[in-house]
N, C-alpha and C positions, 0 to 999 in steps of 0.2 A: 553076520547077516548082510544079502544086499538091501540097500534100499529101493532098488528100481525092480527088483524082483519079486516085490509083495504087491500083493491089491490093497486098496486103500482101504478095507477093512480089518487087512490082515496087519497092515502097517497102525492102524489105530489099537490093535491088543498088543503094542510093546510098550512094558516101561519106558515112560519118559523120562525116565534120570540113565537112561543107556545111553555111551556118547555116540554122536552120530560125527562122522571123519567126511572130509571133502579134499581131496587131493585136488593141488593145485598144479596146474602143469604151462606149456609154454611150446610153440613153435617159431623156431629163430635159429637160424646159423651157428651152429659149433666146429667151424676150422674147415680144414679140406677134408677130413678123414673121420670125420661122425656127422651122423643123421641132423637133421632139419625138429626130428621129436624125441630126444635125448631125454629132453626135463620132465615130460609127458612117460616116456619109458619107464623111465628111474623111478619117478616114483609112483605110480600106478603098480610097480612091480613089488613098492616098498610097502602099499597100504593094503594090496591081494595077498601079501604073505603075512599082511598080519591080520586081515579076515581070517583067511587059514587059521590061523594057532586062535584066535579068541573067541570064535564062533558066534553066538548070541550075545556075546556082552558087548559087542558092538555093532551098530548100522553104520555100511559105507556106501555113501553117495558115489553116483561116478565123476571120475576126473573133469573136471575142468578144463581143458586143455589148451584156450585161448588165455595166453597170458598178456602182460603187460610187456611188450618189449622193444617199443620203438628207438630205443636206444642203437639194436639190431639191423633198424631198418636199411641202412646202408646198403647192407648184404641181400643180396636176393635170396628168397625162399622166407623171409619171415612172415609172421602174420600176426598180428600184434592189435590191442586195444589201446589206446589211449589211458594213461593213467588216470585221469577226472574218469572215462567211460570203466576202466576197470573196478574204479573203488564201487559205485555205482550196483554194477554187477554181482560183488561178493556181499554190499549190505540186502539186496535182490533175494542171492542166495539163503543169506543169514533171517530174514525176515519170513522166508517160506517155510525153514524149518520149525522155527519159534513160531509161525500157525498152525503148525500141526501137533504144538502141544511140549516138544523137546526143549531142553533144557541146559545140555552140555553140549556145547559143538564145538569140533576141535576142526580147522582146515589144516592140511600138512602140504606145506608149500615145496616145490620142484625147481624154483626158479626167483633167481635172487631178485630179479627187476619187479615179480609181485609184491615183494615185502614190504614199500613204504606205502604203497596203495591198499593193500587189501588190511595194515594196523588201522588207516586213515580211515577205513570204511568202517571200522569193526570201534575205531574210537567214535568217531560222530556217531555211530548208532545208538553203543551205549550214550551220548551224552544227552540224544533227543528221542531217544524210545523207550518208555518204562519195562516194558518185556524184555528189551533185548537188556536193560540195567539192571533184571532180577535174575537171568540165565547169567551161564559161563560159557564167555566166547572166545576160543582161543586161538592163536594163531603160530606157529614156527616152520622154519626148513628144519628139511631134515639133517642136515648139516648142524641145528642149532639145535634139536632137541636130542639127537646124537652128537653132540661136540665132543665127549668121551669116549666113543666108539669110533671118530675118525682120525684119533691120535696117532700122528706119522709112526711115530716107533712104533705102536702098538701093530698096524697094520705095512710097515717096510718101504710106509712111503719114503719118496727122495725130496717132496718137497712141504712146505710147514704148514699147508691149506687148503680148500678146496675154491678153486681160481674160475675158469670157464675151457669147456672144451680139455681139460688137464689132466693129470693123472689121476686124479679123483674118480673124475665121470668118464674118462677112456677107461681106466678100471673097471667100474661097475658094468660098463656098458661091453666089455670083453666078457665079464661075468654074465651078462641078462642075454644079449644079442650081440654076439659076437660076428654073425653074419652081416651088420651094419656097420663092422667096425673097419679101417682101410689104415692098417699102419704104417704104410707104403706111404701114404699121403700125407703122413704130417709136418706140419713144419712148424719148426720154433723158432724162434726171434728173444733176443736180449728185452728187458721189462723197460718202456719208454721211459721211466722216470723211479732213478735208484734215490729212495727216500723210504725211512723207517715209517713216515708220516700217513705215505698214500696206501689204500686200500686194496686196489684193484691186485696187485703181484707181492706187498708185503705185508698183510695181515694186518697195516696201516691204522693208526687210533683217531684219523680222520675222512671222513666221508666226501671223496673229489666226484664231482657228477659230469662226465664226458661220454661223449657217443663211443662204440669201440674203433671205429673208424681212425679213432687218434689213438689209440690204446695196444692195437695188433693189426697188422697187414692181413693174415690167414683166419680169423677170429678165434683164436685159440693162446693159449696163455701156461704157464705152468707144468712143464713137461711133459707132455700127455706119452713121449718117445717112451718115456720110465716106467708106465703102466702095464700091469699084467693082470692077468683073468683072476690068479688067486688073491689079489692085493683088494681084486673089487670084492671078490666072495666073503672075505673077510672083513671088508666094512659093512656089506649087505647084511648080513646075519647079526651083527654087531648093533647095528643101527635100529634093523627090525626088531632085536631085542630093546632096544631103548625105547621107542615106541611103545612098544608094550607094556611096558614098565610107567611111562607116562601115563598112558590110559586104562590100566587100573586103579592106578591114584587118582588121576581125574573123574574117578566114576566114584568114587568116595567123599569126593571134597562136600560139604556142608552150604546149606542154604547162606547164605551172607543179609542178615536183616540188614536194616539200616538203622545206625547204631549215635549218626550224627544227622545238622548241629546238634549238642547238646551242651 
């Protein structure tokens, strides 16, 4: 079901323990050779195909599409919130839904630069609003609640991750809109800093916080050259299976009384 589809009285005869999905998305530079709305694509294309297969057992919100990405800003064509202004925004979000009675909200994020903002938003909530500490508010990329669907072997990638602008999302995005896609145009560059450590290009177990300005020349990262239509099709369907799979277990999980001090 959509949510913006229903009258508001039609929206008040649905179970509130149905989850309700808020894709998160993002406009900002991906390389020379993909769109300005990649994150926005991806996954908007990830959370309508799985309206599709689930039909009433879920409400999906529509996209969000202003992410957090000042990071990007370097580059022309971004458009970006401020991360204090983003968190801001998704407890906004999260507090409209929990008025109208809902109970499970799930956001599926598009875009790696929302993630520390939109936990941040979704932790102060819970810590200072009783509603939002008796609902389940959850938040993942799709990357992260598909981390077993985007397993290089499994899907022929060349490279161990999904990076920005890279074979990942030039994949998918040959798979979704390929008409956006210019493989003529891309260009790759050596990873500014060969360390098992850092995040950005080796799957890094430490978190470095730099603009990409210092990171890639083209803003693109991870051989997007290696990406093919069937490598995307293959994570997409893979993914959108994970999803699903999420959000039927999440639409079971049990009230959480509060069990402490005691």
């Amino acid at each position: 079901m959509l949510w913006h589809e229903q009258s508001w009285q039609e929206l008040d005869q649905i179970d509130r323990d149905t989850p309700v999905v808020i894709p998160l998305g993002a406009c900002e530079q991906h390389g020379h050779h993909l769109p300005l709305f990649v994150d926005t694509i991806q996954v908007t294309a990830l959370a309508e195909r799985v309206e599709r297969e689930m039909g009433d057992k879920i409400l999906l919100a529509p996209t969000l599409w202003l992410g957090s990405s000042h990071h990007h800003r370097d580059y022309p064509g971004t458009l970006s919130l401020a991360p204090s202004t983003y968190t801001k925004v998704i407890q906004s979000l999260a507090l409209s839904i929990l008025a109208a009675g809902f109970r499970r909200v799930f956001f599926l994020n598009g875009h790696g630069g929302n993630e520390i903002p939109g936990s941040q938003a979704l932790a102060e909530l819970v810590a200072e609003n009783d509603d939002a500490d008796q609902a389940y508010l959850a938040l993942a990329s799709w990357w992260g609640v598909g981390v077993n669907a985007i397993d290089p072997q499994t899907n022929g990638m060349t490279t161990p991750f999904v990076s920005h602008a890279c074979e990942y999302e030039t994949s998918m995005m040959l798979a979704l809109r390929p008409d956006l896609v210019s493989p003529d145009k891309v260009a790759e560059a050596a990873p500014v800093l060969d360390s098992p450590w850092f995040n950005f290009e080796h799957g890094g177990k430490v978190s470095v916080f730099r603009r990409y300005r210092r990171l890639t020349p083209s803003g693109s990262m991870g051989s997007p050259s290696a990406a093919t239509a069937e490598k995307g099709q293959a994570m997409f369907d893979a993914v959108v299976a994970d999803v699903i799979a999420f959000l039927r277990d999440f639409a079971t999980w049990p009230d959480l009384p509060a069990v402490g001090p005691a």
